[in-house]
SERO-4910 file (N, C-alpha, C, O; in steps of 0.05 Angstrom, whole numbers):
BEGIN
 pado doro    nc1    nc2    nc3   cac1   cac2   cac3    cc1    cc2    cc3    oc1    oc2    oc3
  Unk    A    136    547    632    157    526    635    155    511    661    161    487    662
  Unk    A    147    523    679    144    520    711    123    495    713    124    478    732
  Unk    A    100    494    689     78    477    693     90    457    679     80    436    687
  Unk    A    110    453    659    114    420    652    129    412    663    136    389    660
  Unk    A    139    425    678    163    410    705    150    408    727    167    400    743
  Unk    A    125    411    740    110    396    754     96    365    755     86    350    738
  Unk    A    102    364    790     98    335    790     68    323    781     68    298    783
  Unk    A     50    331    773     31    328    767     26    323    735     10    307    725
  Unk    A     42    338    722     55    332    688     69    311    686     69    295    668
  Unk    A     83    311    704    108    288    690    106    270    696    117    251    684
  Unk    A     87    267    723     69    241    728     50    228    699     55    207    688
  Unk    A     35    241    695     16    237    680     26    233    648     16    216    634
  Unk    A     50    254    637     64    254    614     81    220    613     84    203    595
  Unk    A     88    223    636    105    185    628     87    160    625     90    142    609
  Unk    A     62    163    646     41    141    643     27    144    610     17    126    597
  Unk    A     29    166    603     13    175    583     35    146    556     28    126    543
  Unk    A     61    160    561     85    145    540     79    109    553     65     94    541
  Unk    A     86    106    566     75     81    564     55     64    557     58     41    549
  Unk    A     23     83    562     -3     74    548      8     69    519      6     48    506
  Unk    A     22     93    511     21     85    486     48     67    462     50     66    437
  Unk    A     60     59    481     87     43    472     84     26    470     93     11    453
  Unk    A     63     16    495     63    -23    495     45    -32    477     49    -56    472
  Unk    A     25    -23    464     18    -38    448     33    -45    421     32    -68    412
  Unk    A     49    -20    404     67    -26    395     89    -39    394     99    -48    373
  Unk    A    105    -42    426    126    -55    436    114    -80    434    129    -96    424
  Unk    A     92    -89    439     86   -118    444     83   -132    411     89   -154    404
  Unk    A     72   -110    396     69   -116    361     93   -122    342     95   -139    324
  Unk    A    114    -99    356    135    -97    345    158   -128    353    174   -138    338
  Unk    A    152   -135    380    165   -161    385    157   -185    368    174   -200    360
  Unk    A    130   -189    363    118   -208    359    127   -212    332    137   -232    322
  Unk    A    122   -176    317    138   -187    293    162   -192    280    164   -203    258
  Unk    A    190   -180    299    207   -186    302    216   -220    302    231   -230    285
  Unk    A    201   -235    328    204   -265    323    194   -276    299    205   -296    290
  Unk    A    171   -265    285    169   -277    256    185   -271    235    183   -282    212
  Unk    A    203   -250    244    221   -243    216    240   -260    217    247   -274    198
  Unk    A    254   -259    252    269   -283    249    276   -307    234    296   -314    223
  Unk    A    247   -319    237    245   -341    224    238   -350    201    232   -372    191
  Unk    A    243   -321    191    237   -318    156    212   -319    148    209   -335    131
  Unk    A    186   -303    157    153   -296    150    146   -269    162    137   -261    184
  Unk    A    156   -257    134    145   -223    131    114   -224    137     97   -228    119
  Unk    A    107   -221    165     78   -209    166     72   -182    159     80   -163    171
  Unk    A     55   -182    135     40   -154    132     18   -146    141      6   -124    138
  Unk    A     10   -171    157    -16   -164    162    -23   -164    189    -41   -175    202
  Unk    A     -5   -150    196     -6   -147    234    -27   -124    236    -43   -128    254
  Unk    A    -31   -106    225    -47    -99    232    -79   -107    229    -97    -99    244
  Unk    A    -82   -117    215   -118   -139    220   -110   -151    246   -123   -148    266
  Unk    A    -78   -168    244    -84   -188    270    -89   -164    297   -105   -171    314
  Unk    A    -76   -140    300    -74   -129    313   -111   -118    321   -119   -117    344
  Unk    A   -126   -112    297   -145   -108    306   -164   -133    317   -168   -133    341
  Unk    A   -174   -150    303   -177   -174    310   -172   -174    341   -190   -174    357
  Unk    A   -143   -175    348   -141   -181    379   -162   -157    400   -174   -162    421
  Unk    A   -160   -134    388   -163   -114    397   -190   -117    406   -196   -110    429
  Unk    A   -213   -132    383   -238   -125    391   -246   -161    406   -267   -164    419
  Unk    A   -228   -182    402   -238   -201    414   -231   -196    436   -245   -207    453
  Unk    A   -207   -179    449   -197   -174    481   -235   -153    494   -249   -156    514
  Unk    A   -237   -137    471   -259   -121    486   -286   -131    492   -300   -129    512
  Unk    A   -288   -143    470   -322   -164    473   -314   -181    493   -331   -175    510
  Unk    A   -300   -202    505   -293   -215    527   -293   -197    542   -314   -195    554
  Unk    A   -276   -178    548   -274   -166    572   -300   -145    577   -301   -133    599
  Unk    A   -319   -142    557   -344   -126    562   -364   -154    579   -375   -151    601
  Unk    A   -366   -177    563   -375   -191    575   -367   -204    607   -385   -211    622
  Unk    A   -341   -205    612   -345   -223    638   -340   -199    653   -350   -198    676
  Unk    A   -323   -177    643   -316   -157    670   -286   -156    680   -275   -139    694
  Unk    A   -275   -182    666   -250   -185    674   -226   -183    651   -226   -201    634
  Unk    A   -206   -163    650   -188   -153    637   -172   -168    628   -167   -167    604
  Unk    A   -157   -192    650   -142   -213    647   -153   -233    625   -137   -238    607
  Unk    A   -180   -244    623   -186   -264    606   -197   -244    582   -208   -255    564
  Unk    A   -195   -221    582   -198   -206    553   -167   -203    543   -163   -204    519
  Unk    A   -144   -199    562   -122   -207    539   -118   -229    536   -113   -233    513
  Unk    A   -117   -255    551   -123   -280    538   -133   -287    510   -125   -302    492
  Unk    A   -158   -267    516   -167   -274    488   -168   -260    470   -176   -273    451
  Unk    A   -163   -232    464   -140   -225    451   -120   -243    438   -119   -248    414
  Unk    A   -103   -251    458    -78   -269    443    -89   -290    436    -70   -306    435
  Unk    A   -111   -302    430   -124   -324    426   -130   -312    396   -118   -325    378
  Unk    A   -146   -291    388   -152   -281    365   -131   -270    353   -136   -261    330
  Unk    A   -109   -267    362    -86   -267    343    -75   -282    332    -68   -276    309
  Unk    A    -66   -312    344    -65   -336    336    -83   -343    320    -76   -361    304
  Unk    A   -113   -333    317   -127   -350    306   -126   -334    273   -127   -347    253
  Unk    A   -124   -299    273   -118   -295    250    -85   -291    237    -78   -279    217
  Unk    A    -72   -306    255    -48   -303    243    -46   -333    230    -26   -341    218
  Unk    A    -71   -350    237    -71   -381    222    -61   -369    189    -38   -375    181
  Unk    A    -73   -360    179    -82   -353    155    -54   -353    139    -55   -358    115
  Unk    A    -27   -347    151      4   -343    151     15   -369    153     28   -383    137
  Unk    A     10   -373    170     17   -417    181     12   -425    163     30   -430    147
  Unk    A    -23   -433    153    -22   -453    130    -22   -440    103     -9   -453     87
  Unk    A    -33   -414     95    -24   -410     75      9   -404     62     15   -415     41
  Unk    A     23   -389     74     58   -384     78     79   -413     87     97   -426     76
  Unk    A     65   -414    113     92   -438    121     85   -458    109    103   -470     97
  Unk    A     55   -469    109     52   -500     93     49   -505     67     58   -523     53
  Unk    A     36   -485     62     32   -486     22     50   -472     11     53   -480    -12
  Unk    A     75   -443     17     90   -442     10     71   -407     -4     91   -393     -4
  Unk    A     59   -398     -9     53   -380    -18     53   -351    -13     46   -343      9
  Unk    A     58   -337    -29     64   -304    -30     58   -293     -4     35   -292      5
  Unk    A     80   -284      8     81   -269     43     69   -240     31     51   -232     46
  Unk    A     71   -230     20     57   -194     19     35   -204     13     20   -193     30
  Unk    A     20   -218     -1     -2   -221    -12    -22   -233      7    -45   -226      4
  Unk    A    -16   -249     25    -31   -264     46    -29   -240     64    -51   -230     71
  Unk    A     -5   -227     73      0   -205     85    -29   -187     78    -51   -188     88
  Unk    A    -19   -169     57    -41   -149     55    -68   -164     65    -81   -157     84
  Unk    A    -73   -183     49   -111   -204     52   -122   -204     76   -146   -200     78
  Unk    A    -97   -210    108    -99   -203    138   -104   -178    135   -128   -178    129
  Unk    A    -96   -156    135   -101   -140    142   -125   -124    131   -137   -111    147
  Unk    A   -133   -124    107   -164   -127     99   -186   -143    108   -209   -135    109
  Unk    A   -181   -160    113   -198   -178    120   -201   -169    158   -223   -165    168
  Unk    A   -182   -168    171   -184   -147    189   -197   -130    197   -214   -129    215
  Unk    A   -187   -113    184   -205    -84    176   -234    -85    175   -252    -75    189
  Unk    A   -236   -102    153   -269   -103    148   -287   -121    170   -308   -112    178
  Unk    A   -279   -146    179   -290   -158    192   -298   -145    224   -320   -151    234
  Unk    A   -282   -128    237   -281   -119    253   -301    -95    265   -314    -89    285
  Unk    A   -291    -85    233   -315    -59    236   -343    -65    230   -360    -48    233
  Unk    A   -346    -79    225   -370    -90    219   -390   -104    241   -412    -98    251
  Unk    A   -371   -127    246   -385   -136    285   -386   -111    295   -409   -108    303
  Unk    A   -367    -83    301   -375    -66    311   -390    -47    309   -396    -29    325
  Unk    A   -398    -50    288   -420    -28    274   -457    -41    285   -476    -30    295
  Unk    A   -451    -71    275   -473    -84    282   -477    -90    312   -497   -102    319
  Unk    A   -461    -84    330   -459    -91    350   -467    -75    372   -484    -78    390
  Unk    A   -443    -52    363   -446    -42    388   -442     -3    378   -432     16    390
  Unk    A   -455     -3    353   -448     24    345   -464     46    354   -459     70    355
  Unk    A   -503     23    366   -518     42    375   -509     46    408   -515     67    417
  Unk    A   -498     33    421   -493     38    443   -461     35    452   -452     18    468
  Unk    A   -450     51    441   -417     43    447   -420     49    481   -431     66    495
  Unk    A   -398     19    484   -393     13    507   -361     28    515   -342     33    500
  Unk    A   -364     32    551   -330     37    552   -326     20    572   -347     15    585
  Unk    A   -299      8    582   -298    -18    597   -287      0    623   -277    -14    641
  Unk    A   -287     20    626   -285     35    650   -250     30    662   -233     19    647
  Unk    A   -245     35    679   -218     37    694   -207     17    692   -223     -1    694
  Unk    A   -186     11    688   -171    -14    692   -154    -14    718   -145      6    730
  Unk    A   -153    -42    726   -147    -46    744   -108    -41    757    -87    -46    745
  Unk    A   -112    -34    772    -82    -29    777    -73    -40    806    -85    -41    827
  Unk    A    -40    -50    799    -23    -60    823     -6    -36    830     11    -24    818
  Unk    A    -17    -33    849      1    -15    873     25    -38    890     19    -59    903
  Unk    A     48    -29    886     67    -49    890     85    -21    917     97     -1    910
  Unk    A     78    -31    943     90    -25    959    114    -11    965    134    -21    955
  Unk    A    114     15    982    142     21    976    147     37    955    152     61    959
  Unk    A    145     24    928    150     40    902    132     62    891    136     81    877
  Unk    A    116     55    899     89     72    895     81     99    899     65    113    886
  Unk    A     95    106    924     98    117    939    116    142    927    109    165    928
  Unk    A    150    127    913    161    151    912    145    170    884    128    164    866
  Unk    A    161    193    892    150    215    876    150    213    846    170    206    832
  Unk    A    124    220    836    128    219    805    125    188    785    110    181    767
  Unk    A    144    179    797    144    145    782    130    134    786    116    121    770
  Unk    A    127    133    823    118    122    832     87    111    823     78     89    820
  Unk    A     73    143    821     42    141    803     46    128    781     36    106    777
  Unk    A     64    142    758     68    135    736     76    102    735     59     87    725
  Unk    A     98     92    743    106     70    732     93     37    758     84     14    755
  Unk    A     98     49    775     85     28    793     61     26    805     49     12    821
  Unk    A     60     38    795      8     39    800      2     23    772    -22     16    769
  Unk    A     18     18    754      7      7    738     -4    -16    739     -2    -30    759
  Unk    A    -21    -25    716    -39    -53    720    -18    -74    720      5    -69    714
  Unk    A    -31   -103    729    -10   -124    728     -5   -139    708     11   -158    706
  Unk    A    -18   -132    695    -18   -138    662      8   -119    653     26   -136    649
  Unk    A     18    -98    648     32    -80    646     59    -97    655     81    -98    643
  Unk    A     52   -110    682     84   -120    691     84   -149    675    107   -153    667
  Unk    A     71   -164    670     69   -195    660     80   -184    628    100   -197    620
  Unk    A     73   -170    616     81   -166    586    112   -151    593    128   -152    575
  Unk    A    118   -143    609    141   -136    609    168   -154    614    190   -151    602
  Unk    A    162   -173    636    176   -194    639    171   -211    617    189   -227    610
  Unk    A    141   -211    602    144   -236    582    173   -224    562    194   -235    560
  Unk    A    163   -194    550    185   -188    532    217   -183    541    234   -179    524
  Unk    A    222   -183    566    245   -186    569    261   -213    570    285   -215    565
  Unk    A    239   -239    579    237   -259    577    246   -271    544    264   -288    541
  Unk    A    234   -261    525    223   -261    500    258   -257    491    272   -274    479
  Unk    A    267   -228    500    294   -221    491    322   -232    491    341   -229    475
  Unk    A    316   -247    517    333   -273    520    336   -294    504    355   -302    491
  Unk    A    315   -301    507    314   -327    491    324   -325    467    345   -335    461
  Unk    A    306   -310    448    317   -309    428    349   -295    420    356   -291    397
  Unk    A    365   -291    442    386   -286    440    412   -304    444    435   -301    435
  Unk    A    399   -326    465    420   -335    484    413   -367    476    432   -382    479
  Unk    A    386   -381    464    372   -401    473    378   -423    460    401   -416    467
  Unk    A    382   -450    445    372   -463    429    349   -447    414    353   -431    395
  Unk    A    329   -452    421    303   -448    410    307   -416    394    298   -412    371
  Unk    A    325   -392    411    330   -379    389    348   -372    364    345   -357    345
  Unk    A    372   -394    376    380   -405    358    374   -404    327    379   -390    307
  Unk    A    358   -435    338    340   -451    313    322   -424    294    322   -423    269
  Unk    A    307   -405    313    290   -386    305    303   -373    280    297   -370    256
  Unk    A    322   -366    293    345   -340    268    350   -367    246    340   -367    224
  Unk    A    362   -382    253    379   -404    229    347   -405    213    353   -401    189
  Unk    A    321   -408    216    308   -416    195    307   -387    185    303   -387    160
  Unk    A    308   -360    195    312   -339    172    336   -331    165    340   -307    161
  Unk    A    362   -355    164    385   -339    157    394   -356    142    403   -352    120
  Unk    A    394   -380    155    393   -400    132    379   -431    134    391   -450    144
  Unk    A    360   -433    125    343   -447    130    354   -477    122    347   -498    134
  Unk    A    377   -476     96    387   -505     96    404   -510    123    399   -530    136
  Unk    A    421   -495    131    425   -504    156    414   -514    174    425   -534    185
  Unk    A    393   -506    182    374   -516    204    373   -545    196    378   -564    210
  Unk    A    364   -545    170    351   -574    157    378   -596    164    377   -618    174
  Unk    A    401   -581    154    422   -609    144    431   -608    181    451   -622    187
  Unk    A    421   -597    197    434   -600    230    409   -619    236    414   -627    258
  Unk    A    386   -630    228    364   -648    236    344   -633    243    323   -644    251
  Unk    A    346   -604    242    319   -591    245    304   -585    236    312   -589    213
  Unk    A    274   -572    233    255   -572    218    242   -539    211    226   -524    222
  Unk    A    255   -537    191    241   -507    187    215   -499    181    210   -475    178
  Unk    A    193   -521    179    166   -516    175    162   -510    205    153   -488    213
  Unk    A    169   -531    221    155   -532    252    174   -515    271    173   -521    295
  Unk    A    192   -495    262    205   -475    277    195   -454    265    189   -438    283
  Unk    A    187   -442    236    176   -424    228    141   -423    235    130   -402    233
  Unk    A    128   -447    242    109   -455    252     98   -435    278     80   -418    279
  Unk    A    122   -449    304    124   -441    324    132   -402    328    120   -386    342
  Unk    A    143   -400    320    146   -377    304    124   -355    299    121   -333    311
  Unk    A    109   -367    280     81   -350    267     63   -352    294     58   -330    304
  Unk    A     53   -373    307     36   -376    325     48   -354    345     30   -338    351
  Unk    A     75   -349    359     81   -335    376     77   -304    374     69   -289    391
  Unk    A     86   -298    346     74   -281    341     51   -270    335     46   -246    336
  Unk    A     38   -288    329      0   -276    330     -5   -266    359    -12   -244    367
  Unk    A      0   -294    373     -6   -285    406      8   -259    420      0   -249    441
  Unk    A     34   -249    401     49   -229    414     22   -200    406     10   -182    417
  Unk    A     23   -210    384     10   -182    362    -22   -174    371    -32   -152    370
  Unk    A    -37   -204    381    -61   -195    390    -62   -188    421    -83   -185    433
  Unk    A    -45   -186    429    -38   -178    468    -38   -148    460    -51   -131    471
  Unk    A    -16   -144    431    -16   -116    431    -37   -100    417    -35    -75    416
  Unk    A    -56   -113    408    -85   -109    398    -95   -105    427    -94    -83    438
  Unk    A   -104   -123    438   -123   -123    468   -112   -106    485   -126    -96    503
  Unk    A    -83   -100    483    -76    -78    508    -80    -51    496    -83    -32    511
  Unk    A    -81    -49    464    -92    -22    465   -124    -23    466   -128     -4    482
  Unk    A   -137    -29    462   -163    -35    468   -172    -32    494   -190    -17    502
  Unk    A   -152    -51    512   -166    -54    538   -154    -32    561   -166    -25    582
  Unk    A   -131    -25    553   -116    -12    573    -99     22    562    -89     41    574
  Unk    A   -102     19    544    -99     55    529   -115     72    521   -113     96    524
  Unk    A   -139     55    506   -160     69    499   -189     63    516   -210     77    516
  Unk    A   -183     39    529   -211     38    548   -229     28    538   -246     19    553
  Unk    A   -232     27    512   -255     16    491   -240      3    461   -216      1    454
  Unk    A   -264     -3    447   -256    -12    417   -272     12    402   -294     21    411
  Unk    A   -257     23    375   -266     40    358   -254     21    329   -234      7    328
  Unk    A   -276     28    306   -263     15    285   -245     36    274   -247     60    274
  Unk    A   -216     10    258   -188     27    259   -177     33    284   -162     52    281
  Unk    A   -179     26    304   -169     37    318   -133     37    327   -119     52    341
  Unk    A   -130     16    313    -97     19    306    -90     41    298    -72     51    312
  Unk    A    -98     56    275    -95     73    259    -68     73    252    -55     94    257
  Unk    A    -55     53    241    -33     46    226    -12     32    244     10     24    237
  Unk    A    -22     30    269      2     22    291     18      0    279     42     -1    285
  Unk    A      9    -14    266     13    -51    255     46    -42    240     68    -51    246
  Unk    A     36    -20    218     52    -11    194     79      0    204    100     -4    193
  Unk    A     73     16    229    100     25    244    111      3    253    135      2    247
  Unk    A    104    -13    264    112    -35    277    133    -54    258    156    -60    263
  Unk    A    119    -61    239    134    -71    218    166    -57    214    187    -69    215
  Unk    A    161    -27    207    183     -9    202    200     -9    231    223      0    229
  Unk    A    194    -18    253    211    -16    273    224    -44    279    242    -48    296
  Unk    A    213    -59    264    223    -87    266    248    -86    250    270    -97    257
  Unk    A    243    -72    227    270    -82    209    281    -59    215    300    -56    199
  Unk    A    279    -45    227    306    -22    232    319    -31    262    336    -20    276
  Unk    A    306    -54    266    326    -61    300    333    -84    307    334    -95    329
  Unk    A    342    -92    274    363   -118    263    364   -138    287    384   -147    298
  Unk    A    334   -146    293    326   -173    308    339   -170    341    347   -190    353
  Unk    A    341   -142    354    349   -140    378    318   -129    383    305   -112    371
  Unk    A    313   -148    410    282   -136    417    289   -118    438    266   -111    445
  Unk    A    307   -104    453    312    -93    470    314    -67    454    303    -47    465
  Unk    A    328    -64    428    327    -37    408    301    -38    405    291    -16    408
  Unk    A    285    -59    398    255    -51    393    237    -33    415    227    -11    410
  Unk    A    235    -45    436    227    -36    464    238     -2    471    223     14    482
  Unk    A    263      4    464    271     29    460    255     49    449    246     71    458
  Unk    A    255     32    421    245     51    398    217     58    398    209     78    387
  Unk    A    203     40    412    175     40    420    169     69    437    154     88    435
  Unk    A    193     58    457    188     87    479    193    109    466    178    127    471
  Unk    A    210    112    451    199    144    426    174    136    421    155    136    436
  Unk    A    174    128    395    142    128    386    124    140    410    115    162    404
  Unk    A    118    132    429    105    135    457    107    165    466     89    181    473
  Unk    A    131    169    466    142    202    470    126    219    449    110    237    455
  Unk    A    135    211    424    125    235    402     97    229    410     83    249    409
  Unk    A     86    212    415     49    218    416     42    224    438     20    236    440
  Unk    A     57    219    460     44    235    490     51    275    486     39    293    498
  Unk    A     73    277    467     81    310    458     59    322    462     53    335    482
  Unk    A     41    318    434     28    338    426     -2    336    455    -11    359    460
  Unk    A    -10    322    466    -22    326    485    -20    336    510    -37    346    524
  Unk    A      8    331    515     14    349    539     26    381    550     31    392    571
  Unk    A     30    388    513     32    410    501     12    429    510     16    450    522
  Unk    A    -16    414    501    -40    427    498    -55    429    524    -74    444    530
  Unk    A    -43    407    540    -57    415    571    -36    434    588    -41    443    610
  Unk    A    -21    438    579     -9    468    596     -5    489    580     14    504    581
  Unk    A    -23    491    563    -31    516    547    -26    524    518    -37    539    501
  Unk    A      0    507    517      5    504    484     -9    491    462    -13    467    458
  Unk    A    -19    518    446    -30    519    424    -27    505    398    -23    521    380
  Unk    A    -27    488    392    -18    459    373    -27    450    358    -40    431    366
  Unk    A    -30    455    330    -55    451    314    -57    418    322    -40    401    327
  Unk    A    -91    417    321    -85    378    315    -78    358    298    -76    334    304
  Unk    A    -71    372    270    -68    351    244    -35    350    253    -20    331    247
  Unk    A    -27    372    267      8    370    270     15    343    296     36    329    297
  Unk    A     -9    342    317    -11    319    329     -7    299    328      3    284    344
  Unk    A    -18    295    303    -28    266    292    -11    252    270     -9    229    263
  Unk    A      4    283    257     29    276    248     48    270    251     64    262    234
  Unk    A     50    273    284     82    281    294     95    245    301    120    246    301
  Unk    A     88    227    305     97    201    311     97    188    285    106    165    288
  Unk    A     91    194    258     89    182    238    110    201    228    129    189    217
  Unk    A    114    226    229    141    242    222    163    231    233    178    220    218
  Unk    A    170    231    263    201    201    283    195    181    265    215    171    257
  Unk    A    180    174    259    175    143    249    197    152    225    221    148    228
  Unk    A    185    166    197    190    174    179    231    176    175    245    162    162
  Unk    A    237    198    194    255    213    205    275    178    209    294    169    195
  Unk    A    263    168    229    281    143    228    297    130    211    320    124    208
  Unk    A    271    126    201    274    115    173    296    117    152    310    103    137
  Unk    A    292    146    161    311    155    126    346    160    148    368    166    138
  Unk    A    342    155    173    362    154    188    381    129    192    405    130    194
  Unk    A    368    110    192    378     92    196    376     72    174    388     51    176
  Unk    A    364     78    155    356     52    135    379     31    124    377      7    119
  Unk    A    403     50    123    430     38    118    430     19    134    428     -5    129
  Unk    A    433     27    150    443      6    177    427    -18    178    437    -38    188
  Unk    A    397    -18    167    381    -38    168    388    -67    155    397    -73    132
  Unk    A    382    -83    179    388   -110    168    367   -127    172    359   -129    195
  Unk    A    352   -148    147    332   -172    143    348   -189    150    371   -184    155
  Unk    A    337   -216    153    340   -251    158    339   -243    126    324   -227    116
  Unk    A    364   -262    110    363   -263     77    345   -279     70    332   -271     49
  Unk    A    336   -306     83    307   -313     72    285   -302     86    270   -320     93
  Unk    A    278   -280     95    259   -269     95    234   -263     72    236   -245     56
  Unk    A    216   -277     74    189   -267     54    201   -293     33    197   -288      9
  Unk    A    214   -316     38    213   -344     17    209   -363     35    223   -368     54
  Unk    A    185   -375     26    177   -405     22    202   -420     16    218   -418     -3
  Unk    A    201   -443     50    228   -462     45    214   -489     35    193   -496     45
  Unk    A    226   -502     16    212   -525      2    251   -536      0    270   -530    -14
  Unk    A    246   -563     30    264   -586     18    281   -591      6    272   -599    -16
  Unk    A    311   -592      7    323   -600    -22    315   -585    -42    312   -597    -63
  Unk    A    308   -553    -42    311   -542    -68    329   -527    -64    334   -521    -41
  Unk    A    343   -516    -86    370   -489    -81    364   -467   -100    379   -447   -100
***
């Protein structure tokens, strides 16, 4: 008991929960603002990988972390196109374009990586970290939460940033009115193509940051799958935190908790099978679920094509 209450555990046990929250926290926001606005993405997880391996191939090439999540969120935008014009402009089936991302994902991915880089898997080595004065210093956190990279702090202010807005803003406003009620928006002079628009794009870019930060900054490298379902949770944490991104960000930090468990179990001696590991964040997930599902609340046009003057 004496060893998980050392500063050397609890150091390492909280950095550990964080590696693994933000990429979901950042997934889970992104798709949050698209539900808003009434466009069920199913296919966050392709966009998610997609980001994941365009953040790594940039950042294997120049060396630099910053312009591999750039581009990352560049390749999430670019496969979350596929939602924009097929969903918002032509009007067509959200699960079905949904699933197609995320296959098309899958496959495309593993494949550049197979051909790529399967004979010589690359690892992008240490990431870089801000030591922020003073804080750093104190005990425990200090390692854990303020040695972190500066990337780490920019996604955090973006999503607290993110939480506002869409709470307080016009712009988030308008966001919710096109998934709550989209003739409203219309008969107030606004435009629910080019707010659901704005919308999808934000969220690609949210979804592939959280592709590239697990890639670049949790796992150190790209593996194919390497989401291994993160996208799917994400989704499930979106609609159980009835469009509050600050409940999302919460819920994340479980998720984060149950998967740092079973590892830090096993480095102070506890014996843990691994399939119960690998179970255990998809079991909270599960557990949630059947916990809260009542309480769960959608945007009512969520997953419909708005077309004009129809009722």
């Amino acid at each position: 008991m004496s060893e998980m209450l050392s500063a050397t555990f609890i150091t390492v046990f909280i950095a550990t929960v964080i590696a693994q929250a933000m990429p979901l926290m950042l997934a889970a926001v992104g798709e949050t603002i698209g539900e808003q606005a009434g466009v069920l993405n199913l296919g966050i997880e392709g966009v998610m990988l997609i980001g994941a391996y365009t953040g790594f191939v940039v950042t294997l090439v120049t060396g630099n972390f910053w312009i591999g999540m750039i581009a990352g969120m560049i390749g999430g935008v670019v496969a979350n196109g596929a939602m924009l014009v097929l969903n918002v402009w032509l009007g067509l089936n959200q699960i079905v374009i949904g699933l197609a991302v995320t296959l098309i994902g899958e496959g495309v991915t593993t494949v550049l990586y197979l051909q790529n880089y399967t004979s010589s898997p690359s690892s992008l080595g240490s990431q870089p970290r801000l030591v922020i004065p003073g804080l750093s210093d104190i005990p425990i956190v200090g390692q854990s939460i303020f040695q972190q990279s500066g990337i780490f702090w920019v996604c955090v202010v973006l999503l607290l940033a993110l939480a506002f807005a869409l709470a307080r803003t016009n712009w988030g406003l308008s966001t919710r009115s096109a998934g709550q009620k989209p003739s409203s928006l219309d008969a107030a002079g606004g435009s629910v193509v080019r707010t659901r628009s704005a919308a999808v794009v934000l969220s690609g870019a949210l979804v592939g940051l959280g592709g590239a930060y697990l890639a670049l900054l949790t796992t150190a490298t790209f593996s194919p799958h390497v989401t291994n379902g993160l996208g799917f949770i994400a989704i499930v944490i979106t609609m159980l935190s009835r469009g509050r991104i600050l409940v999302v960000m919460i819920t994340s930090l479980v998720y984060g908790l149950a998967v740092a468990v079973g590892p830090a179990l096993q480095v102070i001696g506890y014996t843990v099978p691994a399939d119960l590991i690998k179970m255990l964040p998809f079991i909270i997930v599960i557990i949630m679920l059947i916990v809260f599902a009542r309480s769960s609340v959608v945007p009512p046009a969520l997953g419909t094509p708005y077309t004009r003057g129809a009722r």
